[in-house]
DOSE-262107 format. One record per atom (N, C-alpha, C): residue number from 1; residue in three letters; atom name; y, z negated, x negated. Coordinates in steps of 0.1 Angstrom, whole numbers, plus 5000, padded with zeros to 4 digits. Example, Ala and Ser with C-alpha at 12.3 -4.5 7.8 and 13.67 -1.06 7.14 Angstrom:
<tivos>
- 1_ala_N_4943_4922_4868
- 1_ala_CA_4955_4922_4877
- 1_ala_C_4967_4922_4868
- 2_ser_N_4978_4929_4872
- 2_ser_CA_4989_4929_4863
- 2_ser_C_5000_4921_4871
</tivos>
This chain:
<tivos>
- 1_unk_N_7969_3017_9049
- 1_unk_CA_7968_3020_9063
- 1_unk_C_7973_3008_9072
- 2_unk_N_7983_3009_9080
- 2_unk_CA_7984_3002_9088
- 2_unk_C_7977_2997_9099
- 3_unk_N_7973_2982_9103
- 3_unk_CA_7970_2983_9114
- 3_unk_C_7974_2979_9126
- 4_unk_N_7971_2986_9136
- 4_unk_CA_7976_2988_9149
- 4_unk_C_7977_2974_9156
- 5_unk_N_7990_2974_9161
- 5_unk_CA_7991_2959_9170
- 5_unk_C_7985_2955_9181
- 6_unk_N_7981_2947_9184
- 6_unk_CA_7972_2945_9198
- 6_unk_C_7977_2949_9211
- 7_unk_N_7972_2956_9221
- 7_unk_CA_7977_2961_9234
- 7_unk_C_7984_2951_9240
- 8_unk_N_7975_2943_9242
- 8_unk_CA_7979_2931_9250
- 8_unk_C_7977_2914_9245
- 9_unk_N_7986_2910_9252
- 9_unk_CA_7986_2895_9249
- 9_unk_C_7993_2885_9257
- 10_unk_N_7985_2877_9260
- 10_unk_CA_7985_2865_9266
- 10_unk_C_7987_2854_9259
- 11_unk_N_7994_2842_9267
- 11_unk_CA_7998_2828_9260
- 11_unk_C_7987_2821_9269
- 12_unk_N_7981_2811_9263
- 12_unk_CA_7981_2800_9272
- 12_unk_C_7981_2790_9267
- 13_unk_N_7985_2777_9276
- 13_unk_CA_7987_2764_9267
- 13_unk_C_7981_2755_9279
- 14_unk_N_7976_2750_9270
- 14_unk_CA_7962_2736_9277
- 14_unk_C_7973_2724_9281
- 15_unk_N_7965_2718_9283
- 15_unk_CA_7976_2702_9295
- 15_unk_C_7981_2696_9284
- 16_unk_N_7990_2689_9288
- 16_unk_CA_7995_2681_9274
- 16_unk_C_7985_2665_9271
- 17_unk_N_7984_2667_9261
- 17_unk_CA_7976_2652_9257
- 17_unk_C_7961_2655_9257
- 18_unk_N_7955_2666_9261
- 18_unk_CA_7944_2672_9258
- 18_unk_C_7943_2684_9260
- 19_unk_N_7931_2691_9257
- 19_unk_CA_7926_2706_9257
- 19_unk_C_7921_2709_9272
- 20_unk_N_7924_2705_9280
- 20_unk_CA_7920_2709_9295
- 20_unk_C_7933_2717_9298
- 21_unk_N_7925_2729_9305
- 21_unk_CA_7931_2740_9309
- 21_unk_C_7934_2742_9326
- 22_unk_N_7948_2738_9326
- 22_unk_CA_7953_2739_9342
- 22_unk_C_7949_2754_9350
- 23_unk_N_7950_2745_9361
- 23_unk_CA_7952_2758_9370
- 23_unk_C_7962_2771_9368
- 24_unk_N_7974_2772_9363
- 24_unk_CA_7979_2784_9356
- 24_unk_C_7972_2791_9345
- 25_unk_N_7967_2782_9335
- 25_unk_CA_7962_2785_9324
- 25_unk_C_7949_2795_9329
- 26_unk_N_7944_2786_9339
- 26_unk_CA_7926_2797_9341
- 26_unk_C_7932_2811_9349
- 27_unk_N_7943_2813_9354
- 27_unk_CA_7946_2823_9363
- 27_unk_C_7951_2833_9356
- 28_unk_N_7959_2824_9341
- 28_unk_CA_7959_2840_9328
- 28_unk_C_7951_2841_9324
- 29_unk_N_7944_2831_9323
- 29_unk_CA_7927_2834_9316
- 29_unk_C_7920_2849_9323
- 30_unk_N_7921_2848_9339
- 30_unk_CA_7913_2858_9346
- 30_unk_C_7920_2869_9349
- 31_unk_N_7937_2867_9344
- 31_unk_CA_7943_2883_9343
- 31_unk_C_7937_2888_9328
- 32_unk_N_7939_2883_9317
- 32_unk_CA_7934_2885_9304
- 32_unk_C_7919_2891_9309
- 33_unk_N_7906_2887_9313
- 33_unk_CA_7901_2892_9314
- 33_unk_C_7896_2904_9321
- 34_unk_N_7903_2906_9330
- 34_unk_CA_7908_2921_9341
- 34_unk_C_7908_2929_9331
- 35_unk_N_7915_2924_9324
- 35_unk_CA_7925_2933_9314
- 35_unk_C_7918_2938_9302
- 36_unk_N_7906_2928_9297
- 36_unk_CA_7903_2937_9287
- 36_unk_C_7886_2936_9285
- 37_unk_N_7885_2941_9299
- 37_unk_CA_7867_2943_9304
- 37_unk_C_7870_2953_9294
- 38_unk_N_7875_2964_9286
- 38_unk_CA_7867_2972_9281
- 38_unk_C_7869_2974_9265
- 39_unk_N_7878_2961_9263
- 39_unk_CA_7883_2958_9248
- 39_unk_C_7869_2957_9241
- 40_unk_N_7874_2963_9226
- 40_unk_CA_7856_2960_9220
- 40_unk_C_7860_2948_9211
- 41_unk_N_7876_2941_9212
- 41_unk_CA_7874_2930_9204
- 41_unk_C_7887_2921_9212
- 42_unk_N_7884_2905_9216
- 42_unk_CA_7892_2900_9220
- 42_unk_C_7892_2887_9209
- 43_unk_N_7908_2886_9204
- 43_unk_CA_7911_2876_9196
- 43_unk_C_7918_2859_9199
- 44_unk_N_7916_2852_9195
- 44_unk_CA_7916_2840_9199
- 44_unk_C_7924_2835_9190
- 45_unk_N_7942_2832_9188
- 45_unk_CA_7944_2823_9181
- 45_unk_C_7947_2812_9184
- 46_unk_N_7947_2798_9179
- 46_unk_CA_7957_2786_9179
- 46_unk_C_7945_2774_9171
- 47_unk_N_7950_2765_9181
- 47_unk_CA_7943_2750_9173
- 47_unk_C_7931_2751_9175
- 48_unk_N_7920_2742_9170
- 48_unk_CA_7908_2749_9173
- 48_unk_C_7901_2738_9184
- 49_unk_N_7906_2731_9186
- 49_unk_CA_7902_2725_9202
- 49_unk_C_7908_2735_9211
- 50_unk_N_7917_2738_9210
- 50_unk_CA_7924_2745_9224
- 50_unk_C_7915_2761_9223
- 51_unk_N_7914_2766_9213
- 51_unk_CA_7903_2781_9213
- 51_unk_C_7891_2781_9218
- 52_unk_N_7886_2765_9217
- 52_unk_CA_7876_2762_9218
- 52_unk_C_7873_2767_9235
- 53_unk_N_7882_2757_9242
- 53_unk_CA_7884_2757_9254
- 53_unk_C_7887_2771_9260
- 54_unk_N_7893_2775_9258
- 54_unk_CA_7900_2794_9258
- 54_unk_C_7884_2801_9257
- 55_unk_N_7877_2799_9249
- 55_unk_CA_7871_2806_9245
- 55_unk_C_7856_2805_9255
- 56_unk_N_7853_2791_9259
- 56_unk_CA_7841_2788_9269
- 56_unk_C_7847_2793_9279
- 57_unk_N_7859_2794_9282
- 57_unk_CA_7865_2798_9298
- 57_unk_C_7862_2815_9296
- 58_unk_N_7866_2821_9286
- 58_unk_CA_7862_2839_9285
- 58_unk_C_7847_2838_9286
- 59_unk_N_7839_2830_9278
- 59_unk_CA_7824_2832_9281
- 59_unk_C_7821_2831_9294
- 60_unk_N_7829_2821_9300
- 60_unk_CA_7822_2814_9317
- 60_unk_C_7825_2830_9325
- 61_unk_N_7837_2836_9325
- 61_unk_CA_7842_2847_9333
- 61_unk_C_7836_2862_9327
- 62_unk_N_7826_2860_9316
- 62_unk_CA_7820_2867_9313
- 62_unk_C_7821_2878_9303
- 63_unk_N_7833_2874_9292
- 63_unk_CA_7833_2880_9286
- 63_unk_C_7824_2881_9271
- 64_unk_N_7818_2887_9267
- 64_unk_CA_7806_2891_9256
- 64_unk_C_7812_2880_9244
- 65_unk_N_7801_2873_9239
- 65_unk_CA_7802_2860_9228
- 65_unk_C_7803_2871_9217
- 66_unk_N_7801_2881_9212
- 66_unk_CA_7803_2890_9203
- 66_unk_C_7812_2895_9204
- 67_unk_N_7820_2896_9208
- 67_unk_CA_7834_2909_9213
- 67_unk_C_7845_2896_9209
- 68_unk_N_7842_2880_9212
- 68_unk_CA_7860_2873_9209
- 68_unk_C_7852_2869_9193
- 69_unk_N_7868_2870_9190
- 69_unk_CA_7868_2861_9177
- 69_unk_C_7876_2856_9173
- 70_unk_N_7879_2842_9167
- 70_unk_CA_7887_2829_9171
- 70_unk_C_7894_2824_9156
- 71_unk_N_7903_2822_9159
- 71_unk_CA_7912_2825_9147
- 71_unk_C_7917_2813_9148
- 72_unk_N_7920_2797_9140
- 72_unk_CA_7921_2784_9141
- 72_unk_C_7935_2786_9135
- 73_unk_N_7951_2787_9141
- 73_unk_CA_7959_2789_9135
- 73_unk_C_7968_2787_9149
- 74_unk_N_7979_2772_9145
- 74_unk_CA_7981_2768_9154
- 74_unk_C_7998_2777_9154
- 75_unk_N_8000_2787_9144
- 75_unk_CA_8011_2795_9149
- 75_unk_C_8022_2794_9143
- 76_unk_N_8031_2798_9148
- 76_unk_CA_8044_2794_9144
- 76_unk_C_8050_2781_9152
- 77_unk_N_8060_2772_9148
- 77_unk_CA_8062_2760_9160
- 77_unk_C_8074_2771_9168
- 78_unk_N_8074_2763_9184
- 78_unk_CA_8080_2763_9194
- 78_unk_C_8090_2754_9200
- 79_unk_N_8099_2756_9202
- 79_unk_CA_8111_2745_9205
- 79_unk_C_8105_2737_9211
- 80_unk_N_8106_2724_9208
- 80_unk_CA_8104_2707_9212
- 80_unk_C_8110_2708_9229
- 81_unk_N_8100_2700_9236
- 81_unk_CA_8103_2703_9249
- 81_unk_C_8105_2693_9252
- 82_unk_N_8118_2684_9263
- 82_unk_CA_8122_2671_9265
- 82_unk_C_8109_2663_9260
- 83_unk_N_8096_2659_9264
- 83_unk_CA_8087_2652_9262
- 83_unk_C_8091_2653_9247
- 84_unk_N_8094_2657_9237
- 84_unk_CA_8094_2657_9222
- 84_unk_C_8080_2664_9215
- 85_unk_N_8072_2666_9225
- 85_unk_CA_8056_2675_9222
- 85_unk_C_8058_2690_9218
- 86_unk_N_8055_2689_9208
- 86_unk_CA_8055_2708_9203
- 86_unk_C_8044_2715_9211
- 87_unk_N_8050_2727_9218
- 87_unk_CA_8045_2735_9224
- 87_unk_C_8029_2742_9221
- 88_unk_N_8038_2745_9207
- 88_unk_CA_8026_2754_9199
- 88_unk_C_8014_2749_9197
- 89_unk_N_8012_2733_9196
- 89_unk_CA_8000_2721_9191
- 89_unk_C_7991_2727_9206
- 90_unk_N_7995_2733_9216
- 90_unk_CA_7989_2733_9227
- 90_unk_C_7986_2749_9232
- 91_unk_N_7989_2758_9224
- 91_unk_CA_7991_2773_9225
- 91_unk_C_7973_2778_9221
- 92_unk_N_7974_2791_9227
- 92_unk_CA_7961_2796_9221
- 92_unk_C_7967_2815_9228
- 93_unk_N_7969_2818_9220
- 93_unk_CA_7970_2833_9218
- 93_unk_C_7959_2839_9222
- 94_unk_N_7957_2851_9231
- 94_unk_CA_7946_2861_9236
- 94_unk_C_7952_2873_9234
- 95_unk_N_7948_2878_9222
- 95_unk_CA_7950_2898_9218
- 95_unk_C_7937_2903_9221
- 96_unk_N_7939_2915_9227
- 96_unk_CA_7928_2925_9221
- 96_unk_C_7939_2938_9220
</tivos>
């Protein structure tokens, strides 16, 4: 049996040189959450500092500590961006 691909999905990528989450980042954060007040499961992938962070911001906006679940997989890489920093090292995927 196959299973079904996630409705929706969001990127988001933390500041470069740490896991702090910009002002863009929290504002997909709180469309993600709009979005899946009635999801019975929201998935979390990437590095596990950056999920980490992703993941206190869904708790802080109130999404149920039982409902995400966090998946430490930093992805596939993403084209090298002038700074020479891979994109992906900084990604955190939100499915439900």
């Amino acid at each position: 049996m196959a299973v079904p691909s996630p409705k929706s999905e969001f990127m988001i990528f933390t500041e470069k040189g740490s896991h702090a989450l910009s002002p863009t980042a929290l504002s997909t954060i709180r469309s993600a959450v709009s979005e899946a007040r009635n999801a019975r499961q929201v998935t979390l992938t990437g590095g596990p500092e950056n999920v980490a962070a992703v993941k206190s911001e869904l708790l802080r906006q109130g999404v149920p500590a039982n409902a995400i679940v966090a998946r430490n997989d930093a992805g596939s890489p993403l084209p090298k961006v002038g700074d020479g920093l891979d994109p992906s090292d900084r990604r955190v995927s939100i499915t439900f």
